[in-house]
N, C-alpha and C positions, 0 to 999 in steps of 0.2 A: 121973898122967894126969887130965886134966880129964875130970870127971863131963857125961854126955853127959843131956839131957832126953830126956824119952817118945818126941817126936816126933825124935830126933834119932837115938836107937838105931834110928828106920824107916823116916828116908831114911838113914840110912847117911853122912852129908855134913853139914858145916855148914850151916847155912839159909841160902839167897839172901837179896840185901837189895834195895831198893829204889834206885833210884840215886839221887834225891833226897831218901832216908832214910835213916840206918845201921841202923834197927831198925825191923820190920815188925810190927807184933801181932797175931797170930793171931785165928782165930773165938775162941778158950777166953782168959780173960782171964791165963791163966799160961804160955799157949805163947808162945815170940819165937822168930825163925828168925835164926841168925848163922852165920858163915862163916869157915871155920877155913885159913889157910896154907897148910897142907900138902898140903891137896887139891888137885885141880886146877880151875880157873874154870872153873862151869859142872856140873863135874862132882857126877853125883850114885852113890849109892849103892847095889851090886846089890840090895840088899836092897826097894829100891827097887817092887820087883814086887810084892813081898808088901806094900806098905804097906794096902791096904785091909785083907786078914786081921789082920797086928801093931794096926794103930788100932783094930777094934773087939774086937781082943779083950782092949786096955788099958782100953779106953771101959769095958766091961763088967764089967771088976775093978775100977773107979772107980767105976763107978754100977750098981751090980746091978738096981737097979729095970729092968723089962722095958719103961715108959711111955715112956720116952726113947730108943729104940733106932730109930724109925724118922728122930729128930732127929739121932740121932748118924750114921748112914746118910747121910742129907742133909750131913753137914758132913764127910764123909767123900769123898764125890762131890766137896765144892768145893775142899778139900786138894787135891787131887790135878789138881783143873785150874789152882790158882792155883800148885803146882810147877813143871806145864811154862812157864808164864807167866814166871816169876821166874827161868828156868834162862835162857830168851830174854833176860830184860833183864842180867845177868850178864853176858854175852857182849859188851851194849855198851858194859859198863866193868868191864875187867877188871883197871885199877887201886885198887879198892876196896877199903879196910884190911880186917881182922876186927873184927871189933866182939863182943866177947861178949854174954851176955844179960841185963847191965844197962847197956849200950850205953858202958860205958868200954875205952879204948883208944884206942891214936892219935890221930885228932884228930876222935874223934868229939862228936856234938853231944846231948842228950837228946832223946829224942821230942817230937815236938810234944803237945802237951794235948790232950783233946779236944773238942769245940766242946762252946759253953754249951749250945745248943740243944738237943743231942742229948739230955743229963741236965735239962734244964728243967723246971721241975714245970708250966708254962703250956702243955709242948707235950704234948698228948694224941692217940697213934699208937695207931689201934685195929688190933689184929694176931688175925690169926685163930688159933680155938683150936686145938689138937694133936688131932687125928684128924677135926675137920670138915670138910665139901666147900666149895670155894671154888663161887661161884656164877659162873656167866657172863656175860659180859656180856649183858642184850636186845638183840634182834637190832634192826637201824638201817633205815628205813624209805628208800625208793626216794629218794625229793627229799634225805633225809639225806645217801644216798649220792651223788647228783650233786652236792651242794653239797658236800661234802668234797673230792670228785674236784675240780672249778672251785678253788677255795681251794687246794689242793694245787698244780695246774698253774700257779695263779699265781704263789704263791712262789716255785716251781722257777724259772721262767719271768719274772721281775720287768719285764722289756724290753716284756712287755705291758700295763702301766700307763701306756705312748706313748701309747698308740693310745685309752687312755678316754677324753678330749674329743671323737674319732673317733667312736669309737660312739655318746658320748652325743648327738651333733650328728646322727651319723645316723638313731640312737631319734626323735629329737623330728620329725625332717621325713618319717620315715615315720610315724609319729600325727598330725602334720597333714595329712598326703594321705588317710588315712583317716576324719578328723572332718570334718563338713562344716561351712564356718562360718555357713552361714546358720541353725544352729540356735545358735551361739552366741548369748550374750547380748549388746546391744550396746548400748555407752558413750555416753552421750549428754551431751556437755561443752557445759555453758552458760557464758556469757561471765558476768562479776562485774557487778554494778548499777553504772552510769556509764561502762562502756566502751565503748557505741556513744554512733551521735547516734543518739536516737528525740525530740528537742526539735518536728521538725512535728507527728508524732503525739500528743504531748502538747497544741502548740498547739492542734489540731483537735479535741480533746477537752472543753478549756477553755474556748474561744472563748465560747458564750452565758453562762457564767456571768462570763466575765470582763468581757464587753461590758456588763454586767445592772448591774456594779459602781464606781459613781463616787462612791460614798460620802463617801473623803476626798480633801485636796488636799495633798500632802506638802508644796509649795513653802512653806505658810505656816508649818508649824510643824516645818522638818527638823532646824536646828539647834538643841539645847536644851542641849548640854555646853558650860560655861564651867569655865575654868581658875581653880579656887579661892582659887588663891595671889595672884593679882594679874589683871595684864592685860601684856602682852608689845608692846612698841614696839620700834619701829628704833633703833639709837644705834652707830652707827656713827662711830668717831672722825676729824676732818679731822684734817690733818696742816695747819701754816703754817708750817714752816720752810723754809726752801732748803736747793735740793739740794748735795749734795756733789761734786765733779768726779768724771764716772762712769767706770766702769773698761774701760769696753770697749762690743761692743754686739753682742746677742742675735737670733741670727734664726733662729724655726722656722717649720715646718708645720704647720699646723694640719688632722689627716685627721676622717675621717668625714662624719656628716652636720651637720646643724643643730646638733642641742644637743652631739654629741661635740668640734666645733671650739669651742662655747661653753667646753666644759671644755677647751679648751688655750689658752685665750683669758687664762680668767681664771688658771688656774696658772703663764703664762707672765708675767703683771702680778708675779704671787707671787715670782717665782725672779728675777726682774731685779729686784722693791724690796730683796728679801735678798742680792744680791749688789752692789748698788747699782750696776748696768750698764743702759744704753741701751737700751729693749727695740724694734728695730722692730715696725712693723703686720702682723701674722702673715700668712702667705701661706695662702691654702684650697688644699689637696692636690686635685686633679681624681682621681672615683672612677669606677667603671665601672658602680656599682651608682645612686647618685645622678645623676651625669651633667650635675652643674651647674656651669659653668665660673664660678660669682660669685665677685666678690670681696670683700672686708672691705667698703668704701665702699658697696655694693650691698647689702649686708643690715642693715649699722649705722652710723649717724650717727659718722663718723669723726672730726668737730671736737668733737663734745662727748665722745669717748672722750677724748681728748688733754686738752681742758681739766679734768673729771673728776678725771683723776690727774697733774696738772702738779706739786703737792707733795709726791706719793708715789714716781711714777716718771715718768722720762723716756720720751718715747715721738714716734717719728721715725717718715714714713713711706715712708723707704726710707737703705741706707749711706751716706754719704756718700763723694763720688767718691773722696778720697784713702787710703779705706782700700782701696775696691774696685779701684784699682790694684795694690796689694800684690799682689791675685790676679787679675790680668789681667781685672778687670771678670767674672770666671767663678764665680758659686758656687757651682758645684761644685769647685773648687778648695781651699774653705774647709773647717777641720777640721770632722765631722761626728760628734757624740757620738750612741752608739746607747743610749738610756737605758732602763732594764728599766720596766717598767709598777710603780707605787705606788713610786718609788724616794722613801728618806727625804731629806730638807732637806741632812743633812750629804754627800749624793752629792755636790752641784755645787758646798757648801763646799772640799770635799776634791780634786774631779778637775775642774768643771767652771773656778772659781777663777784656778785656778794657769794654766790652758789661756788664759784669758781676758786676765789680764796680759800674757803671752809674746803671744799671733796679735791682742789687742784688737779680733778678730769670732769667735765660736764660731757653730755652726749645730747644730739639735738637730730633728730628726726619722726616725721623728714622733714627737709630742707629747703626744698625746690620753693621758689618763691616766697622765702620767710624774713625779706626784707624790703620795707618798702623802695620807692626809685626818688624820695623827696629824702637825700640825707646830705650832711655835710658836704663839700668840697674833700676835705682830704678822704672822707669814705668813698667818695665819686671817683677819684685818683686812685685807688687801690684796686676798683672796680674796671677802670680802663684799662690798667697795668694787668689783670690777670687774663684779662678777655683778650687785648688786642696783642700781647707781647709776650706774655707768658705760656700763654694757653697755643701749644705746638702739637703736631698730631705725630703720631709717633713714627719710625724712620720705615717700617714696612708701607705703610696707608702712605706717606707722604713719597714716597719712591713710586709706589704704581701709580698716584695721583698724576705726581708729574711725567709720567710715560703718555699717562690717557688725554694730558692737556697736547703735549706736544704734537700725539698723533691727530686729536683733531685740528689743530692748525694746521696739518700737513693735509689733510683732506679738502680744506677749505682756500675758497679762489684764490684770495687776499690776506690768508691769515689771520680771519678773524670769525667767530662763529656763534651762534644763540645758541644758550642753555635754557631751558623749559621746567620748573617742578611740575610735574603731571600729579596727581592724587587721585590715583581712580584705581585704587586698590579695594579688595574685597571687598573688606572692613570701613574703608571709606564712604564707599556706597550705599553699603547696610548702615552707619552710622549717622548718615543726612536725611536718611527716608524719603529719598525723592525716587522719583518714578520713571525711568528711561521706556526705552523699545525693547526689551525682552518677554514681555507678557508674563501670562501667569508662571511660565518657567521660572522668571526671574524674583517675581513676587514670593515664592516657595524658597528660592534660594536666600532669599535678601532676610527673610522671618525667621530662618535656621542660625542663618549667619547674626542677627541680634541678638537673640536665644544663648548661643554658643558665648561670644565676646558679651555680651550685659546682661545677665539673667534678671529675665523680670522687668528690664527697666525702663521699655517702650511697653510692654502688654501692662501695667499696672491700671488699675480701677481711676477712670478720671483722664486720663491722656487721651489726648486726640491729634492725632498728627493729620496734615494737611498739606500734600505734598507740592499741591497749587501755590498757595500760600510761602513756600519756603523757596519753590523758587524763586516765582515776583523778588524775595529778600533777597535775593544773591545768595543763598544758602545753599546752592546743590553743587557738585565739583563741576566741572568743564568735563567733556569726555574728550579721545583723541581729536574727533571728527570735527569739533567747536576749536578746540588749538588749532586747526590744518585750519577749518576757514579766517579764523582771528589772526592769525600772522599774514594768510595771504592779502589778506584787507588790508592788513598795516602795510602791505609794499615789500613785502619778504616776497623774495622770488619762487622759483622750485629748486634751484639749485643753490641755495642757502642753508651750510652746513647746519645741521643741528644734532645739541646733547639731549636729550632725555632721561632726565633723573627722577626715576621712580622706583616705585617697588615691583612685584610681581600685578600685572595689569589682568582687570575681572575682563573675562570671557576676549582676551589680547585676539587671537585669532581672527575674529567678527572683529572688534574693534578700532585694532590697528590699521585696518585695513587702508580706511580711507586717508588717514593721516601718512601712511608712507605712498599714497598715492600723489597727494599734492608736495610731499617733501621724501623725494629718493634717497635724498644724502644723510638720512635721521641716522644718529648711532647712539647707542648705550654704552655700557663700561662692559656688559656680554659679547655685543659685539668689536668692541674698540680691544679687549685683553682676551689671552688664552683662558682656557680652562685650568691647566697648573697656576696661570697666575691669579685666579681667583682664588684659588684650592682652597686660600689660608685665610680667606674671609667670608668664604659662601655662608657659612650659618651662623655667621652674627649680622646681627642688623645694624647693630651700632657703628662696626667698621665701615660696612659696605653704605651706610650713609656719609661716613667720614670720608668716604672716595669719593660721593658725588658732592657733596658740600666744597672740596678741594677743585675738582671740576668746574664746578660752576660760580665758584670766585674770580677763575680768571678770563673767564668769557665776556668777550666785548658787548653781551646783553641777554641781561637774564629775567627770563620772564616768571612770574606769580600765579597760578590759577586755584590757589586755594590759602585759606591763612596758617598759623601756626606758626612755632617757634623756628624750623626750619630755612623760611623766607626772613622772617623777622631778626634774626643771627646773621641772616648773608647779606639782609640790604645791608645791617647796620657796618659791619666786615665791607663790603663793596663801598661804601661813601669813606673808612677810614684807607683805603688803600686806592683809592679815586679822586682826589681833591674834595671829599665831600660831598660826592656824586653818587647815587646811587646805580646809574645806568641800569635801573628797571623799569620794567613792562609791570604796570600792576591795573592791569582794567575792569570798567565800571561792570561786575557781571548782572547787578539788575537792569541797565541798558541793555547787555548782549542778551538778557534771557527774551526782551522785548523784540528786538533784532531778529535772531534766530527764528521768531514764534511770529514774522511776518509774513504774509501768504505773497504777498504785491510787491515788494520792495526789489528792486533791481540790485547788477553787482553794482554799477557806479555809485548806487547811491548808499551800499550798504559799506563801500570804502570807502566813501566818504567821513558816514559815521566813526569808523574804524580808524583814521586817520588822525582825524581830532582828538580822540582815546589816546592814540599815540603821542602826539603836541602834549596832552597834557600831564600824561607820565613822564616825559622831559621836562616840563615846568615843574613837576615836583619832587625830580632825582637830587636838588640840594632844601634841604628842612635841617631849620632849626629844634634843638629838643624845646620842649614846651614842659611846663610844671608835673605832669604826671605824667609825661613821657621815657621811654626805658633807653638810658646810652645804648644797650643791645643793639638799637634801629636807629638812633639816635647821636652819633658821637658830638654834632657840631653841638656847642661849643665847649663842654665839658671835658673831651677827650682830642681836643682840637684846634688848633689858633688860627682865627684870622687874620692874610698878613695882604698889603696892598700890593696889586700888581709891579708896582713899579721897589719892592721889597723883597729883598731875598729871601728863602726861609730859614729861619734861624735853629740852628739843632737846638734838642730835649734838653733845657736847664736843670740843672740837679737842683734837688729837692734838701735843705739844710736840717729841717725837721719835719715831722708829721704834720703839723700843722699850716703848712707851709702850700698855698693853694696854687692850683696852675693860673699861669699867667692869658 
């Protein structure tokens, strides 16, 4: 018979096991509890009663020392509760081999190890000693106890972490119904330097010192930069050969204003010599905004267009009837190509071409800007050739033109005078969304006037305009009173004739005021010509820009205060008939909006600023084009030769074929 251990002769039974163990190990590192066959599951042994007498009175034949008796006590109490424990778990698997006490048999497994941690020499368990009093805990103070209670109910309770944005929303608007905020501190947001207009305030500030100072005269000594390398002429190649039987023939639209139909004018010379097709005399698109019904004859000398480019391109002024039968005399009938804006040369190789052979009439509007400015040499030459030599304004506009040039040179000390683009028309004003000195008057008017000219297209859902913002950018026009102090800063006298080419000027009255106070001698084309001699141009706008455009080419300096095609046409006109100079004024307006918007700034020091502005518009009256730059502003060196000083200029080489590039 198998020898029974200490603990087993005093349950009387095999020892229970663990279900997912075979072998249990006891408090004492030699006791194991296993489970013998023969008994019954679960069952345990009478003797069973007496196990607390049998255990310590083994304990005490094992360890007579008396120091240890109140530990074996204690491990006697836990015997006996972890029995009934292990007799329960038994019960729920009563299939469970025997396992003896070195846990072989059946298919038992060995004990698990036991963790590292527990024997670790890094883990120090401080255990109290045998017969001292454990201490209690100190007692936990009132707020301890509600915060523990709170933390408790919450975790029990997690559904109440819904509700904390709740309360936290309702915390904050019950502490503002209790703070009053007039003791708050309060934000006082100042606008950035250059965001309003305070330009009268500054004039009014200025005024005696500036009136006190006629020192110098810019007109005599504005231009002082010359281009080092040479001097820049025209050289523009003719063409003398005849033309080749054309393939067809071209007719677009020409939209916009003035100078946008000039640019479809001349691109449309471009794209009929490169494709070598028939180009008729372009039609002016009728706009709502201009409102000018002219046509080509009315603003440009249409027999010396045609003569002009009679070697380069054909040019008809109007189908001839047997093609416009094809399509019932309708042209709208006629295929109409929608061409994307800056479209490359090889577009109308490829699609316009093939269209033009098959129907021999294509129609392409609009027009305005439907070629890019990156194309061949000899496109670039058909392009010079229409713009600077062909393109003549017709003999009424170019006859009062030069009446109005002449008479302001007659006005003027020396002979020589400043012309100004102003842009501070209605439309202009409403169309920047900045915000002058007129107040809510001007606010009511400004809202009507976008309404009217854009329906919809500032009030749409999502815009925000930011009138501060725009002008910091240099985005709002100049009003007169910003010209009058901008020129006197540059060293313009008061009695320094000047042209003013504008349109009808918002709220002139107010406006003008200050600007003819620091310039007496200001004239326009209303004041320089009669009233019959306007008769024949007052309600086109097209003309009456054609007169100041011709005005303001041959002014010894002409100034910029807004962008568009207008300035951009005349610089580019002023450098081909200048040596490549442009002899403008084009200044920094997000400096002057800073300037202007200064409370502290004196006059010497704001002419100073102003002066350097000036320096540096002569540093950049000669520019070369650059890769996506337009010949329009642009001629050197495409529409233009550079020849050395010490080089005479050499007249226009004729051009032997089309392919044939300027030198």
């Amino acid at each position: 018979m198998q020898e029974l251990s200490p603990l087993m002769k005093i349950f009387g039974s095999p020892t229970p096991t663990l279900p997912h163990g075979p072998t249990f190990r006891g408090p004492s590192k030699n006791i194991y509890f296993t489970r013998d066959k023969s008994s019954p599951v679960g069952a345990l042994d009478r003797n069973q009663t007496n196990s607390r007498t049998s255990i310590t009175e083994i304990t005490n034949q094992q360890n007579p020392n008396p120091r240890f008796k109140p530990q074996f006590s204690l491990l006697d109490r836990r015997i006996t509760k972890h029995s009934l424990l292990f007799s329960s778990l038994l019960q729920l698997n009563p299939m469970q081999p025997k396992l003896n006490r070195l846990g072989l048999g059946g298919s038992a497994t060995p004990s698990p190890p036991s963790s590292p941690l527990r024997n670790s020499p890094r883990v120090h368990r401080r255990t109290p000693k045998l017969g001292s009093a454990v201490r209690p805990p100190p007692p936990r103070s009132l707020v301890e106890r509600v915060t523990g209670a709170l933390l408790s109910l919450l975790l029990r309770r997690q559904g109440v972490f819904l509700f904390a944005p709740l309360i936290y929303v309702g915390l904050i608007i019950f502490c503002m119904g209790t703070i009053s905020l007039e003791s708050m501190p309060r934000i006082i947001s100042r606008p950035a330097q250059g965001s309003l207009y305070r330009s009268p305030q500054l004039y009014r500030r200025l005024k005696a010192e500036m009136d006190a100072d006629n020192s110098t005269d810019a007109l005599a000594t504005i231009w002082k930069h010359s281009y080092k390398g040479g001097t820049w002429q025209p050289c523009i190649n003719m063409s003398t050969n005849e033309l080749p039987e054309s393939h067809g023939y071209i007719y677009i639209e020409a939209n916009g204003g003035l100078n946008q139909q000039r640019t479809s004018i001349c691109n449309a010379v471009a794209v009929a010599g490169f494709l070598n097709a028939t180009l008729v005399i372009p039609n002016f698109h009728y706009h709502s905004i201009w409102r000018d019904p002219s046509k080509f004859k009315d603003i440009y000398d249409e027999d010396f267009f045609i003569q002009s480019l009679k070697n380069d391109v054909r040019i008809v002024d109007k189908v001839p009837e047997f093609i416009m039968e094809r399509f019932d005399h309708n042209m709208s009938n006629v295929f109409n190509f929608k061409v994307k804006a800056w479209a490359p040369i090889e577009f109308y190789t490829n699609f316009v071409l093939p269209k033009l052979f098959e129907e021999k009439l294509v129609r392409i509007s609009p027009f305005a800007n439907r070629l890019s400015f990156n194309v061949p040499t000899p496109v670039q030459r058909l392009r010079c050739l229409a713009n600077y030599e062909a393109l003549k304004f017709s003999v009424p506009i170019s006859t009062l033109a030069d009446k109005l040039v002449s008479r302001m040179r007659e006005k003027s000390a020396n002979g020589k005078y400043v012309s100004v683009h102003l842009r501070f028309e209605e439309d202009m004003v409403a169309f920047s969304c900045c915000i002058f000195d007129g107040g809510e008057e001007e606010k009511k008017e400004m809202n009507a006037a976008r309404e009217r000219g854009w329906r919809g297209k500032f009030t749409k859902r999502g815009r925000v305009i930011r009138p501060g913002a725009i002008r910091l950018n240099g985005k709002c026009p100049l009003t007169p009173l910003e010209v009058g102090l901008m020129l006197r800063g540059m060293g313009f006298t008061n009695n320094t004739a000047i042209y003013l080419a504008s349109g009808k000027i918002y709220k002139a009255e107010r406006n003008m005021g200050p600007l003819l106070e620091m310039f007496p001698f200001l004239q326009t084309k209303e004041s320089l010509a009669s009233a019959e001699e306007l008769a024949a141009f007052k309600n086109f706008s097209s003309r009456m820009a054609a007169i100041d455009y011709s005005v303001c080419l041959h002014s010894e300096v002409f100034v910029t205060t807004q962008g568009g095609n207008f300035p951009h046409f005349l610089i580019g006109h002023r450098r081909y008939l200048y040596g490549g100079h442009s002899k403008t004024i084009k200044p920094d307006k997000r400096k002057l909006a800073i300037l202007f918007d200064s409370r502290n700034i004196g006059w010497k020091a704001l002419k100073r600023q102003l002066l350097n502005m000036r320096m540096h518009s002569d540093s950049k009256g000669i520019e070369r084009k650059r890769p996506n730059d337009s010949i329009y502003s642009y001629p050197c060196p495409d529409c233009m030769c550079l020849y050395n000083k010490t080089e005479a200029p050499r007249p226009p080489q004729k051009a032997d074929s089309f392919n044939q590039t300027i030198i």
